[in-house]
N, C-alpha and C positions, 0 to 999 in steps of 0.2 A: 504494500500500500504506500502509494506516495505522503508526503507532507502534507500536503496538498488537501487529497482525500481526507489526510485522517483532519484535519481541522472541520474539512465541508462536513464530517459524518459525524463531530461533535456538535454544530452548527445546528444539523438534522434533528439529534436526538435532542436539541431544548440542553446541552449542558453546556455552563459557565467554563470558558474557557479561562486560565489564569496564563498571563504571560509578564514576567520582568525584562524589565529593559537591560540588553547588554549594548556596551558601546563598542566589544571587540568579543571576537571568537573565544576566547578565553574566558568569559566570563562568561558565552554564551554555555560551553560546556560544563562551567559551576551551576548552570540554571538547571540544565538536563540531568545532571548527577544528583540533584538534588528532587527531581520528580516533579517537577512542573508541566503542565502541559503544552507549553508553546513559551518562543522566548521573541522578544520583539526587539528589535535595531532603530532604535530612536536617535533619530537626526543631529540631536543633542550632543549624545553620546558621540556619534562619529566626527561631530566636527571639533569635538573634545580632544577627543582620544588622535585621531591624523594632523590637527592642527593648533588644538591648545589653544582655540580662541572660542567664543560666543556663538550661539544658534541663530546665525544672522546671512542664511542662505549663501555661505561661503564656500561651501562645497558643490561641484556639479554633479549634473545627471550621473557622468561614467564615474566617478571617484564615489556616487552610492553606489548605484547600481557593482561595484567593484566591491567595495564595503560589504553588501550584502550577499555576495556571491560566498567572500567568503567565511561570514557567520554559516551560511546555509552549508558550507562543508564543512565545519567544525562537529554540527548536532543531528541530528534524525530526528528531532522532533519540529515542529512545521515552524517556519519563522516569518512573523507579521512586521515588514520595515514601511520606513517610512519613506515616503516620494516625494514629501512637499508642495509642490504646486503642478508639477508633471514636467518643469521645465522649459515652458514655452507655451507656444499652440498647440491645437489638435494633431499634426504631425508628430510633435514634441511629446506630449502625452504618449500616443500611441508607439513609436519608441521607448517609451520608458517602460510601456508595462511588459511589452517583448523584450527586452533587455531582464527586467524582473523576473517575467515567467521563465528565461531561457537559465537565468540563475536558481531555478528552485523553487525561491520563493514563494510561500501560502499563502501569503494576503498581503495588499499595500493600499495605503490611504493617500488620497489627494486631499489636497484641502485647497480653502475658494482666499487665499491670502493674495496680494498683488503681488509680481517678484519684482528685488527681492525679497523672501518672506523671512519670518523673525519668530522665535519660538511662541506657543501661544500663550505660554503666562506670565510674555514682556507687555509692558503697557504702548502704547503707536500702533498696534495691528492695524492693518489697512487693508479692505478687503475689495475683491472685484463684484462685481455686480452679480445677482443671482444666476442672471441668464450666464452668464461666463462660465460662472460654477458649474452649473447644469451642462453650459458645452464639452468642459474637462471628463465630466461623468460619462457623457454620454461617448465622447471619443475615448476612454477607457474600456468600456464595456462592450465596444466595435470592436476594439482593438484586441480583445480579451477573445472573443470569439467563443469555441466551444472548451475551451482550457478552461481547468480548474480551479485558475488561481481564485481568490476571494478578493474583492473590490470593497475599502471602504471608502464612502463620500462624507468628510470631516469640513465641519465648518468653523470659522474659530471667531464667530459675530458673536458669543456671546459676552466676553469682554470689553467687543470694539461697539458693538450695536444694543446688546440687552437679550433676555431670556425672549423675547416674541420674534425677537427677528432668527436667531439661531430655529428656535423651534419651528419657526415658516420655512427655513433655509430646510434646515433638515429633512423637515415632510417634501419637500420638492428635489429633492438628491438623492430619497428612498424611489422616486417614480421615476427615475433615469435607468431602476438596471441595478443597480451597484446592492451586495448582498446583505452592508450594515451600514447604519448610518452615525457618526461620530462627533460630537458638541465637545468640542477639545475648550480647554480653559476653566475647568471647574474648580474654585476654589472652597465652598462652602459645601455643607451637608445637604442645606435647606438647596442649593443647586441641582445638587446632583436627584435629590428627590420628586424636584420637579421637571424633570428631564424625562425621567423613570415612567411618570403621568402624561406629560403631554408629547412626548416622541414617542409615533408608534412602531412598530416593525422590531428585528432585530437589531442592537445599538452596541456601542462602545463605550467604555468611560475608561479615561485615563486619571490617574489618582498619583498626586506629586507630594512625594512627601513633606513634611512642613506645613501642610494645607487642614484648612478643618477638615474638609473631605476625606484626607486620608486615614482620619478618625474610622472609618468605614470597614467595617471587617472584610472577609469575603463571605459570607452566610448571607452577610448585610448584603454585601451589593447583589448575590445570587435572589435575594426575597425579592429587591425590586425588580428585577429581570431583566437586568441586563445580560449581554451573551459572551464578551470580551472583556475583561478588565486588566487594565496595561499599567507597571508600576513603572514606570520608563527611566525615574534617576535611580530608585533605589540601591542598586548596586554601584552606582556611577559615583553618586555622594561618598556612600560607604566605604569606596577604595580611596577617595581621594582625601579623608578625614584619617585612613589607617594608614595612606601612604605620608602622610604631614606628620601623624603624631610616632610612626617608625626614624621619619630623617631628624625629629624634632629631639628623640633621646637619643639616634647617633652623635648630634652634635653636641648635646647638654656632657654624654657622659663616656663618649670617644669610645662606643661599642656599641655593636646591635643591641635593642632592648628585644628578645625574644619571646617575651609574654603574648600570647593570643595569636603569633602568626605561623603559618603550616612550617612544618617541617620540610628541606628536600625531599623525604618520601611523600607525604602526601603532596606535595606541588605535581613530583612524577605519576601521581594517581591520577590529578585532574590534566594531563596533557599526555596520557595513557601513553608514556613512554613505554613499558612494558609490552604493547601491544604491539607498538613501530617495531621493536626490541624480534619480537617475536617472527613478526610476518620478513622483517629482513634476514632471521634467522631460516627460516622454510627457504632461502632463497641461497644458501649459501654465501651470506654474509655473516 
């Protein structure tokens, strides 16, 4: 069964997909070892992690699309990245999501931002007009053809415009085609719960930690039914708070401080060196 599939046939059965954000293959394979069902590549992340600057549409189409290729060989389990605005026009779009399918990739979301576009919970979003959105959607889901990838159509008005306008965006980005619909930017509870109400269909919610929102269990967000829930910085923050306070006692006390961080054998367990180890050995090496 492809990624692919196995996401569409959780889609099917009505279950809550749980996916953390990884910003590199490596951390996509702590999400997999750790039993998650799908791990998602947030634009965040990638433009973090390749260039150590802001989610400020700095990276292009090939350098995701590159990105995600090779999260998607890292795990076997289906990976949902992100696409940003598609990169242009409907050509541009359409491009991208062949470029994504031909990478593996289970699922990618557009969203209706102007380029270039800016994470969704910076304050300036600036967004294109609904009919635009709608164009992107609908040259995706052309372009998608009978492939199984999953299409989400992400709006991110509700920071920039208010909960009516996301909520109108939304219901008109469900009737293009695309298989979930996604209200990026939530920072409150009382948001996200009314999201839950007045978007209908299958939906998304992304949960940033720091946020009331991410107060939100998963029980929590499975009761209101939603079908994806993406923690996109969680592990992003987490490495970069252990990777500060690791240099922070090299320097205080002129030695590693080894308290809480893996050992080289467990390091070699999450980059299954043993396994390389292994298959190069069948091979007479």
């Amino acid at each position: 069964m492809t990624s692919e599939n196995a996401l569409r046939d959780r889609l099917s059965l009505g279950l809550l997909t749980v996916a953390p954000g990884a910003p590199d293959p490596m951390t996509a394979r702590i999400v997999q070892a750790q039993g998650f069902d799908a791990v998602y590549m947030t634009g965040l992340g990638a433009t973090a992690l390749r260039l150590g600057q802001p989610d400020l549409g700095l990276l292009t189409q090939t350098e995701m699309a590159d990105h995600a290729r090779s999260i998607v060989r890292a795990v076997d389990i289906p990976v949902i990245a992100d696409a940003d605005t598609g990169y242009g026009g409907a050509l541009n779009v359409a491009r991208t999501v062949r470029e994504y399918m031909q990478g593996g990739v289970a699922a990618l979301h557009l969203e209706d931002q102007v380029s270039p576009k800016r994470c969704g919970q910076l304050a300036g979003v600036r967004l294109v007009s609904p009919e635009e959105g709608v164009a992107r959607l609908s040259a995706a889901v052309e372009a998608r053809g009978t492939g199984d990838m999953v299409l989400i159509g992400r709006t991110d008005a509700l920071q920039a415009m208010g909960m009516d306008e996301a909520v109108a965006r939304a219901s008109r980005y469900r009737d293009t085609g695309v298989d979930l619909v996604f209200v990026d930017g939530v920072k409150t509870r009382a948001e996200v719960e009314t999201i839950a109400k007045r978007v209908e269909g299958p939906k998304v919610l992304s949960l940033v930690d720091g946020t009331d929102a991410a107060h939100l269990t998963v029980d929590d967000v499975r009761e209101l039914g939603f079908s994806v829930v993406m923690y996109a910085v969680t592990t992003l923050f987490a490495a970069a708070r252990a990777t500060q306070d690791a240099l922070t006692a090299l320097k205080a006390q002129g030695r590693p401080a080894s308290a809480g961080a893996l050992t080289y054998a467990e390091f070699c367990e999450v980059v299954d060196l043993a396994g390389h180890q292994a298959f190069a050995h069948r091979h007479g090496e």
